[in-house]
C-alpha positions, 0 to 999 in steps of 0.5 A: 501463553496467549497469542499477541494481540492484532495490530492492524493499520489503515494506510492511506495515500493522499495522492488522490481522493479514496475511491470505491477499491480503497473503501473495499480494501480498508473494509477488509482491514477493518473487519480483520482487526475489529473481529478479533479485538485488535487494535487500529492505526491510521497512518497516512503515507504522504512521503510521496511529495511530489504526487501529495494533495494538500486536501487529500489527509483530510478527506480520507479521514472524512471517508473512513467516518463516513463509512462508518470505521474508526481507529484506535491511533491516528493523526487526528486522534494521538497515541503513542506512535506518534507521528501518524504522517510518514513526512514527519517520520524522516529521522527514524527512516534515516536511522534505518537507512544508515544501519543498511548502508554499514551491513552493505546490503545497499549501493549508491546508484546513479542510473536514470530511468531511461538507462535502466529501461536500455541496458541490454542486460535487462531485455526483460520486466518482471512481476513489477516493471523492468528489472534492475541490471546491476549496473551500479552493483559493484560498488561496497561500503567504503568505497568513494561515493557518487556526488550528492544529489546524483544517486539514490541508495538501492537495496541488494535483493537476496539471490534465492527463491521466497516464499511466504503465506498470504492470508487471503491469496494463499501460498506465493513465491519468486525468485526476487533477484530475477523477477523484480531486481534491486529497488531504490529505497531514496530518490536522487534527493536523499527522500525516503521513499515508500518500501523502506518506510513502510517497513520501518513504520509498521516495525515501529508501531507494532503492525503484526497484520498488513491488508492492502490490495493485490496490485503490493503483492511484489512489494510484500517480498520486498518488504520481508527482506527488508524486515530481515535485513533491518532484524524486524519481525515481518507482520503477516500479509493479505491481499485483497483482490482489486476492483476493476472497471467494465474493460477489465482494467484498475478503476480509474476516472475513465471508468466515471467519478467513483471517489467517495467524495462524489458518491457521499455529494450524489447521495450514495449511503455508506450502507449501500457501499458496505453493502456492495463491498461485503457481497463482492467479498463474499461476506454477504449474499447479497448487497443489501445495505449494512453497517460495518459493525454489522460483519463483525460476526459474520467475518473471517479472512478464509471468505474472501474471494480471489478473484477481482470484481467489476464495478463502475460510476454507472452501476450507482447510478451516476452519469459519467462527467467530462473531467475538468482541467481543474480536477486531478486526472490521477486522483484513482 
């Protein structure tokens, strides 16, 4: 019996422009489905509508073409898991939000930010920020509901430790229930938000393979109780280290303009950026200019590093420019 054929996807936010960490992380999810003759879907998470940029669907796909990736499904090109914008998926989330809401592995919670971050229950963060205290916990199916518009449906992560392989990490695991708590899976506004409809996406259009960067790897424990919960097969995860400024931290604007935008506007080939992307990995041993299709064969999960790399504007060679007031300050 032949093994089922890999579906992979590439997942952008259009909260921001893509920059030189996103090029090197969709590289990778790239190279994981091409080698192997997979297929591949774009699929832009755009449900974050307070943060989305009405520019910000087309020049990621702008940049993925510049780099020199394609896809076999996407919102530019159909297929047959249409919708490719999560904005346009909210009755399947819905659906699935119901299904939680009768098995009760999900309660209305009403608690600010602000409180959770005072409950003296909670004197500690854990892998991902504060941990919920289970203030709104108590509450079972059939019981009276909070006034619509004052909570958000919270999921009831499993009270045991988990464990699952990364495929570029290795082993991981947590005990969910101390170390990241109980997470909202709406906001106060009946909004879908991000870990319910990743899961039901990649559920609904076959993703048996998740690449994304190292900062989700306290989402993908997350994701496989949900999977669980919802009787979804989990796809297998990797996680691709992050790239870092010269301090040490996530590549931002204080780092200068690393959106592949400005570097494709300053005359930065898509070669060179593979190039640098493929010897940061480890692909390559040097950062010689290369196309994507070129890595096919020398590629395999099994090389990649795990270490984060450093990288800023100034190493390509652009001078660093005064953000503007018109410019977004959290396009990274």
């Amino acid at each position: 019996m032949h093994p089922p054929q890999t579906v992979g996807r590439l997942a952008p936010s259009p909260t921001g422009a893509q920059h030189l960490g996103n090029a090197r992380t969709f590289l990778v999810a790239w190279l994981a489905t091409r080698s192997v003759g997979g297929r591949l879907i774009l699929r832009v998470e755009d449900i974050d509508t307070p943060r989305i940029k009405p520019w910000a669907t087309q020049q990621a796909i702008d940049d993925l073409r510049w780099l020199g990736l394609d896809w076999d499904e996407g919102p530019d090109c159909g297929g047959v898991h249409a919708p490719y914008l999560q904005t346009l998926r909210g009755s399947q989330y819905h659906t699935a939000l119901q299904r939680l809401v009768a098995s009760g592995v999900v309660y209305p919670c009403t608690c600010s930010r602000a409180e959770i971050q005072r409950a003296a229950s909670a004197p500690h963060s854990g892998m991902d920020g504060s941990v919920y205290p289970g203030t709104c916990a108590t509450w079972r199916a059939g019981d009276r509901l909070p006034v619509k518009g004052t909570y958000c449906w919270r999921f009831r992560v499993a009270d045991r430790c988990q464990h699952y392989q990364d495929l570029i990490l290795g082993p991981q695991h947590l005990q969910p229930c101390t170390q990241l708590g109980d997470f909202p899976l709406t906001r106060k506004t009946g909004d879908v938000a991000y870990h319910l409809a990743v899961v039901v996406d990649d559920a609904a259009m076959g993703v048996n393979q998740v690449i994304r960067g190292a900062d989700l790897v306290p989402s993908t424990f997350r994701h496989l109780q949900l999977s669980e919960a919802l009787g979804f097969a989990p796809p297998q995860y990797a996680h691709v280290p992050l790239v870092l400024g010269p301090d040490g931290r996530r590549l931002a604007k204080r780092h200068g303009d690393t959106r592949l935008s400005q570097l494709r506007a300053d005359g930065i080939q898509p070669e060179s950026i593979i190039g640098w992307a493929a010897e940061s990995l480890g692909l390559m041993p040097t950062a010689e200019a290369i196309k994507p299709a070129e890595l096919l064969n020398v590629f395999s999960l099994g090389q990649i590093g795990r270490q984060a790399v450093v990288t800023s504007a100034e190493d390509w060679g652009i001078t660093p420019k005064p953000v503007e007031k018109s410019q977004d300050p959290k396009c990274f």
